[in-house]
C-alpha positions in Angstrom: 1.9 3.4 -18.9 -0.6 1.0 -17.1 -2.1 1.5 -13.6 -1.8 -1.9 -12.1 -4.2 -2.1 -8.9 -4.0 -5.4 -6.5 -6.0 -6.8 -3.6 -4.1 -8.9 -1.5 -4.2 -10.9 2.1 -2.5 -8.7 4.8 0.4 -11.3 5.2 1.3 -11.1 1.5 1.7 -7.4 1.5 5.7 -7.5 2.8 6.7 -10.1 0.5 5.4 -8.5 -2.6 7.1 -5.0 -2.1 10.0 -6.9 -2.1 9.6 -8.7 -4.9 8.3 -5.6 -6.8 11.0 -3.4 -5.7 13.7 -6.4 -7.5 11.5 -4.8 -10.6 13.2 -1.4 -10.1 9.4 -0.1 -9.6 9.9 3.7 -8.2 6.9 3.9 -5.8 3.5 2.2 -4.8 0.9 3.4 -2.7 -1.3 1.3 0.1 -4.4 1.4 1.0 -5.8 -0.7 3.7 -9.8 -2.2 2.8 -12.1 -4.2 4.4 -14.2 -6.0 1.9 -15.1 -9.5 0.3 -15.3 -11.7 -2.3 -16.0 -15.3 -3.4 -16.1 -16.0 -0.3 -18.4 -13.8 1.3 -16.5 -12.8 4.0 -15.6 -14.5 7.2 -18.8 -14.9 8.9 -17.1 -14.8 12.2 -19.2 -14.7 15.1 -17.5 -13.0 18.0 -18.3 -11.1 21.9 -18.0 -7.8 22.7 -19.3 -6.6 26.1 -22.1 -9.6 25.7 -23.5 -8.8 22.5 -22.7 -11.3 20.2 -22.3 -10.0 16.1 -21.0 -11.3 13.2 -17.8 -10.3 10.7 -18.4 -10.6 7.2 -15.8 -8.2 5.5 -12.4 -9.6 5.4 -9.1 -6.9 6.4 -7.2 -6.8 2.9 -4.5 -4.0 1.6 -5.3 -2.4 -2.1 -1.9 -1.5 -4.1 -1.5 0.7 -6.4 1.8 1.1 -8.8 2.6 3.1 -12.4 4.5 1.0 -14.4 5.8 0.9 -18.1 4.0 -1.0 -20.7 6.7 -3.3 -21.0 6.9 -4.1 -16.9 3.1 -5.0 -16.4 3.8 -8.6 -17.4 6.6 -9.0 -15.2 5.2 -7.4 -11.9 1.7 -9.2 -12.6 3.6 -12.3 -12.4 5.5 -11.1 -9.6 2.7 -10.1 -7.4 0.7 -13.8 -8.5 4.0 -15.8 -7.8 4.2 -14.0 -4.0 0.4 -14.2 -3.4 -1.3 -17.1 -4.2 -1.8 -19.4 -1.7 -4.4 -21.2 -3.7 -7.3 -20.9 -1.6 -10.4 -18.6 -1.9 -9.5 -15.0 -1.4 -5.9 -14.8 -2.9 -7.1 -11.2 -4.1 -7.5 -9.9 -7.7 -5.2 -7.9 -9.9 -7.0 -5.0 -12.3 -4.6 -3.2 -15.0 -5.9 -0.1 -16.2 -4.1 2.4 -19.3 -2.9 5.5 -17.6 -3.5 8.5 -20.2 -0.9 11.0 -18.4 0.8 11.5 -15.9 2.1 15.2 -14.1 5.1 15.3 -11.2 3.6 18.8 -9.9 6.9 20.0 -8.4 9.0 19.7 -11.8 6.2 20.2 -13.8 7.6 16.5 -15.9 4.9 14.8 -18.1 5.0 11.1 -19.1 7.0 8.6 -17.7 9.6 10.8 -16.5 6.6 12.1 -13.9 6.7 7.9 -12.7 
């Protein structure tokens, strides 16, 4: 089992749990992050009650999935297919190995706990 972990604009979060979920993946979580990259964040100036400030962290969603060994290559490509945009802060994709895994209610080990 792998732990495959993606950073992604906000508009591309939609169209990749669809296209994940055509991969028969059984659950994902979300996390919404503010953060940057290559590009060093916006660097936005804006007003707010007269004080002027700058944005430099960019509003991305973090998504995390347990997949088969065999699936990683198709939901990486997936994910890359439905997010790039080529441009500078498509997002990253990180794949780490998943030891175990433990569904507490059943008390299921393995893959049967995904």
């Amino acid at each position: 089992m792998k732990k495959v972990e993606c950073i992604l604009r906000t508009g591309c979060l939609e169209p990749m749990i669809s296209a994940v979920e055509q991969l028969d993946i059984s659950g994902l979580n979300i996390t919404q992050i503010v953060g940057y990259g290559s590009q060093k964040g916006a660097n936005e100036t804006q007003v707010y009650r007269g004080v002027e400030y700058t944005i430099k962290l960019k509003e991305k969603f973090k998504v995390e999935m347990v997949v088969n060994d065999e699936k990683v290559d198709d939901v990486v490509s997936t994910i890359i297919k439905v997010a790039r945009t080529n441009q500078v802060g498509d997002g990253k994709i990180f794949i780490y190995p998943i030891e175990q895994a433990i569904r507490i209610r059943t008390g299921e080990q393995g893959q049967a706990a995904v």
